[in-house]
C-alpha positions as CSV (number, residue, x, y, z in Angstrom):
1,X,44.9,12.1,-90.1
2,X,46.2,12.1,-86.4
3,X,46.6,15.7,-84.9
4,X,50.3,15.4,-83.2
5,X,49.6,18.1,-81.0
6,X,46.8,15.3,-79.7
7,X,49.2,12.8,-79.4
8,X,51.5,14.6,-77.8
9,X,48.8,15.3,-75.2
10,X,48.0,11.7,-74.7
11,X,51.4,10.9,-74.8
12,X,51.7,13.5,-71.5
13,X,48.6,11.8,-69.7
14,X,49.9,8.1,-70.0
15,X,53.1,9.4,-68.7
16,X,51.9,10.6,-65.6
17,X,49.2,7.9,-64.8
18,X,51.9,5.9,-63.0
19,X,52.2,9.0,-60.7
20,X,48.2,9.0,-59.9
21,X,48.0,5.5,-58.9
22,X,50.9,5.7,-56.7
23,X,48.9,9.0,-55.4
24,X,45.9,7.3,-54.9
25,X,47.3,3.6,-53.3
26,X,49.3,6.0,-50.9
27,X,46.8,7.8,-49.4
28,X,44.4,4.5,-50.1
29,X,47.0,2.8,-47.6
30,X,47.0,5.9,-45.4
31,X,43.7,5.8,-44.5
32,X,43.6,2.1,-44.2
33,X,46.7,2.0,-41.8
34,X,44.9,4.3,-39.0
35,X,43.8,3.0,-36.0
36,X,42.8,4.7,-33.7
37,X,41.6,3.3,-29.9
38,X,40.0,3.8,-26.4
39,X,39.3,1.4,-23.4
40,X,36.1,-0.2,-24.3
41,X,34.6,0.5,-21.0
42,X,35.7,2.1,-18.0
43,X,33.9,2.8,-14.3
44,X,33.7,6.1,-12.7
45,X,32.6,7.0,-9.2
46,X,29.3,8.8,-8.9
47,X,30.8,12.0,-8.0
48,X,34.3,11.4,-9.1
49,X,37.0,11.9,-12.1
50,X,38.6,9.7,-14.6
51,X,40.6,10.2,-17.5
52,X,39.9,8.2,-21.2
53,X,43.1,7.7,-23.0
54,X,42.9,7.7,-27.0
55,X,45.9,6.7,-29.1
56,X,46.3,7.1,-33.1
57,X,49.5,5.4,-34.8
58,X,49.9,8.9,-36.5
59,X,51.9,11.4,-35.6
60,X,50.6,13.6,-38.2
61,X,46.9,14.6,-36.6
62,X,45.1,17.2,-37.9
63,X,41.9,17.4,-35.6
64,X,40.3,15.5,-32.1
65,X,37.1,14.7,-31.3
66,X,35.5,13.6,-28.4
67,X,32.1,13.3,-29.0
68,X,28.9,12.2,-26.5
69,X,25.8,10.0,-28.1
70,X,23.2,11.9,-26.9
71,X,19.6,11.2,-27.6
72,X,18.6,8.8,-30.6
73,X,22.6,8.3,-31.7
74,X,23.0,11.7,-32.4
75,X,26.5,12.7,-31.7
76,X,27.5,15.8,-29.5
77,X,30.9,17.5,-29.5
78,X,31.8,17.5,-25.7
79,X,35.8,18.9,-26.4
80,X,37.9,19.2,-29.4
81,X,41.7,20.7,-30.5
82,X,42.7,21.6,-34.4
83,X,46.4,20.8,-34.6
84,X,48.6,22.5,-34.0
85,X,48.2,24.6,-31.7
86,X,44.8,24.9,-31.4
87,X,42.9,26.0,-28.2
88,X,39.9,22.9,-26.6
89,X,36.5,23.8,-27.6
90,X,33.6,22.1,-27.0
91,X,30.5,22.3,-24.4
92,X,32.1,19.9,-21.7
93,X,34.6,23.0,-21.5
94,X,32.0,25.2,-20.7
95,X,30.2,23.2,-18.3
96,X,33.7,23.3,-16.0
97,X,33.5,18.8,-16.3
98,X,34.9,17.8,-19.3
99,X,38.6,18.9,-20.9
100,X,41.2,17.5,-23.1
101,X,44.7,16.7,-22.2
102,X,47.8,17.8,-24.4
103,X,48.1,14.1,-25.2
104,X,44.4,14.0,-26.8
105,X,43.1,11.9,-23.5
106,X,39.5,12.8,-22.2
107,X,38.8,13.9,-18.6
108,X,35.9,13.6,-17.0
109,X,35.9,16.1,-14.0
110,X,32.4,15.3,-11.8
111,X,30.9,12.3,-13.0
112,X,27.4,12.6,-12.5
113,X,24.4,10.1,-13.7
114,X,23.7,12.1,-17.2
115,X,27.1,11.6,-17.9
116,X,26.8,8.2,-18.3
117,X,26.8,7.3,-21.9
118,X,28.8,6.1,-25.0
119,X,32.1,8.7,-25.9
120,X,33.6,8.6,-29.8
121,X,37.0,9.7,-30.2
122,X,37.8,10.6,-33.3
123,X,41.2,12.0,-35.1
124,X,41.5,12.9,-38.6
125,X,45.6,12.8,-39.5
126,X,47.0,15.3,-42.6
127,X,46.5,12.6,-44.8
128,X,42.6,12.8,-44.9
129,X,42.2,9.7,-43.1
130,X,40.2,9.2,-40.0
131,X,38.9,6.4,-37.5
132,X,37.1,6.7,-34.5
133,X,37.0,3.7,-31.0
134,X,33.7,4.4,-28.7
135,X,33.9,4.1,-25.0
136,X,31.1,3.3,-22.4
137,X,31.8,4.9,-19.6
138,X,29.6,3.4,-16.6
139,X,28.5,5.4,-12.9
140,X,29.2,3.2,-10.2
141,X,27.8,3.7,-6.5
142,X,29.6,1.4,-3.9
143,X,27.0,-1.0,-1.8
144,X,26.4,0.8,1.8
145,X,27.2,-2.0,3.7
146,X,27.5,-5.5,3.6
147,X,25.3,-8.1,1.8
148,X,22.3,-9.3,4.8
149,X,20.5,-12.9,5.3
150,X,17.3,-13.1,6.7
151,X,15.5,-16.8,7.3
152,X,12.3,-17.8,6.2
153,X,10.8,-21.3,6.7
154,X,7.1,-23.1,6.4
155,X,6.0,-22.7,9.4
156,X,7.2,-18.8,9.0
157,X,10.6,-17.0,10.4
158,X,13.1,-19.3,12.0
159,X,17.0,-19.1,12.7
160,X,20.0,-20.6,12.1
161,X,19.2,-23.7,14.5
162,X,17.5,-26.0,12.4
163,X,16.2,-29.6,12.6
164,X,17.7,-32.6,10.1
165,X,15.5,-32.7,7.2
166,X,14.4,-28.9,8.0
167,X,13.7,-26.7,4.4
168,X,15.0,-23.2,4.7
169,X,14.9,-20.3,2.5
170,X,17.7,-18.0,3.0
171,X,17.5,-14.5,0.9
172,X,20.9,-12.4,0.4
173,X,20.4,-8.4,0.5
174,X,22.9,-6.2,-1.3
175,X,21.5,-2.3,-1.0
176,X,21.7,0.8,-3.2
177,X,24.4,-0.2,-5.2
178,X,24.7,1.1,-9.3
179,X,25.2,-1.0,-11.3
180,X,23.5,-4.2,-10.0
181,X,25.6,-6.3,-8.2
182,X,25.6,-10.0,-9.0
183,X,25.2,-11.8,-6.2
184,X,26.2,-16.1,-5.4
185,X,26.0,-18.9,-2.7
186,X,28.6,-21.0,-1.9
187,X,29.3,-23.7,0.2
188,X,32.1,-24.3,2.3
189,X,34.0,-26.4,-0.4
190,X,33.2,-23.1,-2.5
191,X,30.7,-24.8,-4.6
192,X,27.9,-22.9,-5.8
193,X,24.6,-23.2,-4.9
194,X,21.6,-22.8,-7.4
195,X,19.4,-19.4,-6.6
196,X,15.7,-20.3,-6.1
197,X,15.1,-16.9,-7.5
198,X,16.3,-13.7,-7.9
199,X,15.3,-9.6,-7.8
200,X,16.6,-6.0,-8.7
201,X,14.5,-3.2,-7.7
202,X,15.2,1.0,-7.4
203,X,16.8,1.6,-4.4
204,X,15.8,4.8,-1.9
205,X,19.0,6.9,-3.7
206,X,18.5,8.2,-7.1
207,X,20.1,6.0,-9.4
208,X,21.0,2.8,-7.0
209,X,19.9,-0.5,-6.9
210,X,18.8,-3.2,-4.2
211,X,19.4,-7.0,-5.3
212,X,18.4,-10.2,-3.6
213,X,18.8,-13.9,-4.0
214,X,17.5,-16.2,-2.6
215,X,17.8,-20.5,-2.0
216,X,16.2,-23.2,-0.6
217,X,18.1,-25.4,1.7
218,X,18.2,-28.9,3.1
219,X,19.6,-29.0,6.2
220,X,21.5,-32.3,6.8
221,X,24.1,-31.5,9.4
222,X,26.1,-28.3,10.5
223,X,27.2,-25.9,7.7
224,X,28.2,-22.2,6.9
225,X,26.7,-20.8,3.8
226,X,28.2,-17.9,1.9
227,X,26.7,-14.9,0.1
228,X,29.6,-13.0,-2.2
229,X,28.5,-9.9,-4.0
230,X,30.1,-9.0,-6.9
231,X,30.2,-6.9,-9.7
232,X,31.7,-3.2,-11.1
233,X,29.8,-1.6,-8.2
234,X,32.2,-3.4,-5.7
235,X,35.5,-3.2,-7.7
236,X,38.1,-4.6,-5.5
237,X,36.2,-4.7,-2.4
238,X,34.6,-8.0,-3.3
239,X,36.2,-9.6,0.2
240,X,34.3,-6.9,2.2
241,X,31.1,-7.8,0.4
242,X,30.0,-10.9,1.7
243,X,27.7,-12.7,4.5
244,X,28.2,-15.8,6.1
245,X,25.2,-17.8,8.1
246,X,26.4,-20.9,10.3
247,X,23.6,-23.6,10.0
248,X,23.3,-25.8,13.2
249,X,21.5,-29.0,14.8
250,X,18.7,-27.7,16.9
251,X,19.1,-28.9,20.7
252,X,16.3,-29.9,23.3
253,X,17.3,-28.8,26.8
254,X,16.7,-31.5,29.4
255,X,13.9,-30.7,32.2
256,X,15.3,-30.0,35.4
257,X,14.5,-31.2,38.7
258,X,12.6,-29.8,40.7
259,X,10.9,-26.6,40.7
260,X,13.7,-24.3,41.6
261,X,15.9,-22.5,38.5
262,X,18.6,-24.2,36.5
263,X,21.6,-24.5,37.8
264,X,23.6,-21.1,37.4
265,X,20.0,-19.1,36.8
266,X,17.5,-17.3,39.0
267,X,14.3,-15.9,38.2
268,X,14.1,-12.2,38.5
269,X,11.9,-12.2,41.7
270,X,14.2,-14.8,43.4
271,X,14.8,-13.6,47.3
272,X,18.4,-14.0,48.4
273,X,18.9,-16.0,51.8
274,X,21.7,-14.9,54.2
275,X,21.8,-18.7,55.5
276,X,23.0,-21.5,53.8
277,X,21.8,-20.0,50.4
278,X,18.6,-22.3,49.8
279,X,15.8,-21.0,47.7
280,X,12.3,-20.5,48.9
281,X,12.0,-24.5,48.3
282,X,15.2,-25.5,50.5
283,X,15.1,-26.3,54.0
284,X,16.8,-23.9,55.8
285,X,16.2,-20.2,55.2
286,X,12.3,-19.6,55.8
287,X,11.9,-21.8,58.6
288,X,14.6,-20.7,60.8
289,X,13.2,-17.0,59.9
290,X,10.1,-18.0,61.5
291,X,11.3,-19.4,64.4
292,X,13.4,-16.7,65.3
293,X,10.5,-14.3,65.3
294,X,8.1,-16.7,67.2
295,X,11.0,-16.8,69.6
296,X,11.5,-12.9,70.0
297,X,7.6,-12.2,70.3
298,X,7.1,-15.4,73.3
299,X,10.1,-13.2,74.6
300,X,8.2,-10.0,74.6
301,X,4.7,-11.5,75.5
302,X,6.4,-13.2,79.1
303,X,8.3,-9.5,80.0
304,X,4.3,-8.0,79.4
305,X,3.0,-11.0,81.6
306,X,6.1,-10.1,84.2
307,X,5.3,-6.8,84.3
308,X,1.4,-7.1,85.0
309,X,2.1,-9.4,87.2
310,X,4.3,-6.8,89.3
311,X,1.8,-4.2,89.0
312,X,-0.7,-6.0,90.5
313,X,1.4,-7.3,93.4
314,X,2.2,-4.0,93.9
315,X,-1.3,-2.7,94.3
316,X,-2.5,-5.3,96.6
317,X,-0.1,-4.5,98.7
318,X,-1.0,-0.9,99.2
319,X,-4.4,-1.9,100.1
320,X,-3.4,-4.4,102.7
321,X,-1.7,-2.8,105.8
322,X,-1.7,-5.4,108.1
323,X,-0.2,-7.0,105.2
324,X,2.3,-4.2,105.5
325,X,2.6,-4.5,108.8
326,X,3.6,-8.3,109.5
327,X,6.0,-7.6,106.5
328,X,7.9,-5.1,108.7
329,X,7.7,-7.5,111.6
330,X,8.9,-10.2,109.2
331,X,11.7,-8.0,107.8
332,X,12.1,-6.6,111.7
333,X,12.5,-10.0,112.9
């Protein structure tokens, strides 16, 4: 015999079974419609700030939490807020570069290297669902200057002047940037030009990079050759980092005549004439020099040969006095 009071019981149950699997597809569909996300990746400054947005299509949140994967994929609460009204806690707080904004974004205050990892956000809503998005958040360090080119070539260094035919190797420096920079040749028509090889080493700043690239080249005829760098450690400056080389023919001077200077050159001991401007080769500058001087010492030599001549007249005379004598008669007369 069937107890009615049992009946009654089950009677209750059945009833309200319609109730528990609305319950349960409710907060079944609750949990499935949260979505919660965060810029898959974003670039900060060695040094600087940034701030992670993260968006849930709840209004009803009952907890944030922006979490760091430290060491093995553990996970490390850097800031968090209990709704409502609850205060940010979290070690980021206490280290002065990390907090939370009202809207649930996280802000980086002082990026430094260590900083540089993976960040969850989480949010749990009232209706015991949750979802999380993971950022990477990157250090960048700009390059400190320009991309350089040097030349290599067989025979050893060379420049830009080149025979036809001539191989060159031109390698493309980009220094101490983080991360890497990804660096390309072009030619003029902005075709690019297959790398020979290519090579990322530590830079001299803690953290940076230096990257090189290098081709081989045919030289046919007259060229210039592009090196871009690019890459999140440039950003937007990607027109600022690049190099140019202009690749030309190789000339062969003709000999000169002569073996004076080239025309419109002197060599350093060089004498200047006051003349007609001739060298130490033309005609007219030395030679009239020396005849000038000959001229001014057969001066000087015929005064000295005058004057000892004189002298000597002179003494005879003093000697001599009937000399003296018939030259007063003479003069008398």
């Amino acid at each position: 015999m069937v107890d009615p009071l049992s009946s009654i019981k089950m009677a209750s149950y059945i009833s309200q079974l319609p109730s528990l699997f609305f319950f349960l597809s409710a907060t079944i569909q609750a949990v499935a419609n949260l979505k919660v996300s965060t810029p898959p990746r974003v670039t900060v400054p060695l040094g600087g700030n940034v701030t992670i947005p993260c968006t849930a299509d709840s209004s009803e949140l009952d907890a944030i939490y922006w979490n760091r994967v430290a060491d093995y994929g553990s996970l490390e609460i850097v800031v968090s807020r209990v709704f409502p009204g609850g205060d940010p806690t979290g070690v980021g707080l206490d280290s002065g570069d990390f907090n939370i904004t009202a809207n649930n974004s996280l802000v980086i205050n002082y990026m430094r290297l260590e900083y540089e990892q993976p960040y969850v956000c989480t949010i749990l809503d009232t209706s015991l669902a949750d979802d999380s998005s993971t950022t990477e958040v990157i250090a960048t360090v700009k390059p400190r200057e320009a991309p350089t080119i040097k030349f290599s070539c067989h025979g050893g260094p060379c420049g830009p002047q080149l025979e036809e035919e001539d191989f060159v190797n031109l390698t493309c420096t980009s220094d101490e940037a983080r991360p890497p920079v990804t660096l390309m040749w072009t030619n003029p028509a902005g075709t690019i030009i297959q790398e020979l090889f290519n090579d990322t080493q530590d830079g001299s700043q803690l953290g940076t990079f230096v990257t090189s690239s290098t081709i081989q080249y045919k030289f046919k005829r007259a060229t210039t050759l592009t090196c871009h760098a690019d890459g999140e450690a440039v950003g937007k400056d990607s027109a600022e980092q690049q190099a140019m080389v202009e690749l030309s023919l190789k000339t062969t001077e003709a000999p000169t005549q002569g073996t004076g200077s080239p025309s419109g050159t002197k060599p350093p001991n060089a004498r200047q004439d006051n003349y007609n401007g001739e060298g130490e080769n033309g005609r007219g500058g030395l030679d009239l020099v020396t005849i000038l001087m000959v001229a001014v010492a057969v001066s000087v030599l015929v005064v000295i040969i005058l004057i000892v001549a004189v002298v000597v007249l002179y003494k005879k005379n003093q000697e001599s006095p009937s000399s003296q004598s018939c030259m007063m008669k003479y003069y008398v007369v």
